[in-house]
C-alpha positions as CSV (number, residue, x, y, z in Angstrom):
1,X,193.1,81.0,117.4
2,X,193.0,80.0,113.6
3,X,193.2,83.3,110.7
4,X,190.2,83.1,108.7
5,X,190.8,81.8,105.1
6,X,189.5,83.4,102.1
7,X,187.4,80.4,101.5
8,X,186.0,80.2,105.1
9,X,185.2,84.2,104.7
10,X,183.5,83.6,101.3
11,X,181.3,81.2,102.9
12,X,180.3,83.5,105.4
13,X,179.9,85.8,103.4
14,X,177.5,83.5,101.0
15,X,175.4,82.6,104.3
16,X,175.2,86.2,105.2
17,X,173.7,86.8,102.0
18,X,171.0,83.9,102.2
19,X,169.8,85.3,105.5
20,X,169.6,88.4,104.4
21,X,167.8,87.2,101.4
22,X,165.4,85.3,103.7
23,X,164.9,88.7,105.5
24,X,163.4,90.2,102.4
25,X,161.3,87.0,101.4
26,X,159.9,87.3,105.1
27,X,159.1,90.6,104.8
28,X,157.9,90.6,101.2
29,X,155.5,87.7,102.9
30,X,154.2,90.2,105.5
31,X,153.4,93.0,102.6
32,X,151.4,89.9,101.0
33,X,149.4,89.9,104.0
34,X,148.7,92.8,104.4
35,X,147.9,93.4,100.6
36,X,145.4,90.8,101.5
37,X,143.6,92.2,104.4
38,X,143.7,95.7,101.8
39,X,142.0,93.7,99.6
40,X,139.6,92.7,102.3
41,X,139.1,96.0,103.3
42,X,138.6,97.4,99.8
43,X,135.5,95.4,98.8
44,X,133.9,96.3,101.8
45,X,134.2,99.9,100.4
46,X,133.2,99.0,96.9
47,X,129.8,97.0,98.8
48,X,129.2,99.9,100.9
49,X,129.3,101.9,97.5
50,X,127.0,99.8,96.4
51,X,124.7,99.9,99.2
52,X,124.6,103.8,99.0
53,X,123.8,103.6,95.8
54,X,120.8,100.9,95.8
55,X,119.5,103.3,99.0
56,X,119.2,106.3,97.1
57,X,117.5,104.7,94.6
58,X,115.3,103.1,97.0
59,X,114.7,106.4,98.9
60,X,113.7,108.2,95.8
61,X,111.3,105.6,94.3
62,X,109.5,105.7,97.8
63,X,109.6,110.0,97.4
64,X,108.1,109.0,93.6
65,X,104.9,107.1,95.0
66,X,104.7,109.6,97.8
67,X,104.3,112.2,95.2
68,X,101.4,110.3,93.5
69,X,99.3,110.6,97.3
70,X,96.1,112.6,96.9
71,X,96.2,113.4,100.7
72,X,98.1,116.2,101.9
73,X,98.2,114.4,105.3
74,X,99.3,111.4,104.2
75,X,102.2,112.6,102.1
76,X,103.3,114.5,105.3
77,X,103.3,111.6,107.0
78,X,104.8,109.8,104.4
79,X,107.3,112.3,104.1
80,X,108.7,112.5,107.6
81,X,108.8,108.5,108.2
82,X,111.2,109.0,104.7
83,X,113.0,111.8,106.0
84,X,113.7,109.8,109.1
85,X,114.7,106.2,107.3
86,X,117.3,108.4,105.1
87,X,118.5,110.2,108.9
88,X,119.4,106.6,109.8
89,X,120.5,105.3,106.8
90,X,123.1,108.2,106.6
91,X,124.0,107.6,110.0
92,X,124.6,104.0,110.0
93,X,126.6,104.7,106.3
94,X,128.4,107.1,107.8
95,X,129.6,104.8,111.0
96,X,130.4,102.0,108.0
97,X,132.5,104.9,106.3
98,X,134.4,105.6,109.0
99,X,135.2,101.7,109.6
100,X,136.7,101.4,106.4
101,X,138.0,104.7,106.1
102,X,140.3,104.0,109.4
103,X,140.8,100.2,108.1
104,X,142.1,102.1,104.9
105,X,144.5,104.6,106.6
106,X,146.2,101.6,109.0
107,X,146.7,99.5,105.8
108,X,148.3,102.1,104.0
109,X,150.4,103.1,107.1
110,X,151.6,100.0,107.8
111,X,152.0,98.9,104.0
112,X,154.6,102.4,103.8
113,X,156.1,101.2,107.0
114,X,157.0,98.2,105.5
115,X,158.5,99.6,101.7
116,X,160.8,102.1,103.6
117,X,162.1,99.4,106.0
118,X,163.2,97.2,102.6
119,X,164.3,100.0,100.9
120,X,166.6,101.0,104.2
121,X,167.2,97.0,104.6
122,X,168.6,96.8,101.3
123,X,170.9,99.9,101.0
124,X,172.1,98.6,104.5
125,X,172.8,94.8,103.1
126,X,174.5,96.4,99.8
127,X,176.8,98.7,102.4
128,X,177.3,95.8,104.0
129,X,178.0,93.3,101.0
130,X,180.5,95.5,99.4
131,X,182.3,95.7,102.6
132,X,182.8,91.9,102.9
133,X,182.9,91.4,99.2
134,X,186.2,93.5,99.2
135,X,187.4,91.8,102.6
136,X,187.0,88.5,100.8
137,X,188.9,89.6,97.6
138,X,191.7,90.9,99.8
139,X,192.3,88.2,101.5
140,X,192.0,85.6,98.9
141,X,194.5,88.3,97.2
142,X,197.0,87.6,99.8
143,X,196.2,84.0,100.5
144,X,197.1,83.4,96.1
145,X,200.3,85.3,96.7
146,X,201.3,83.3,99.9
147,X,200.6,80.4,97.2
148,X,202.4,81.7,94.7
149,X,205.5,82.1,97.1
150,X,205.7,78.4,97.8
């Protein structure tokens, strides 16, 4: 079997480092991603905002004319067919809510997932690095003195 030269070490070193290099642009790729779907998720929350926002005003221009009625029976009728619209416009909100809210917590758990990973990846590649790094030096130490000798 052949000794590894300094030169064939460097180089294996250098490709080392590419893959590991590729291993962060991968992974950077997959926080894109999920950045996206984030994004995604986030103007859901900012429409469903919206929505509650445009409701309540709709439910309390509806209690405004109700309150103009001359007829006690009519505004109690009125009354309870708004008190039921804003039941089920609470409860469908509240189903959206939840959607987005769990949409919101998976993103974020994921997206953390993903930073400790690259931060463990790279104190593992720099470990690693300096390890071969001196390896190379050493040997390319001894191959210059062998070279020096002749």
């Amino acid at each position: 079997m052949r000794t590894e030269s300094g030169n064939s070490l460097a180089l294996e070193r250098s490709m080392n480092l590419q893959c590991h290099i590729m291993t962060f642009e991968e992974a950077l790729r997959h926080a894109c991603v999920i950045d996206k779907l984030d994004d995604k998720r986030r103007e859901k929350m900012f429409g469903l905002i919206k929505w509650k926002f445009d409701m309540n005003i709709h439910f309390d221009n509806r209690l405004n004319k109700i309150l103009d009625f001359d007829n006690i029976d009519q505004i109690k009728k009125e009354l309870l067919t708004l008190q039921n619209d804003i039941k089920k416009f609470n409860e469908k909100f509240e189903k959206s809510f939840e959607s987005v809210k769990k949409d919101e917590l998976y993103y974020e758990n994921i997206d953390d997932e993903l930073r400790t990973y690259l931060i463990n990846y790279a104190v593992k590649c720099r470990e690693q690095l300096r390890i071969e790094n001196s390896e190379v030096e050493e040997k390319l130490i001894r191959e210059n003195k062998e070279n020096l000798k002749k």
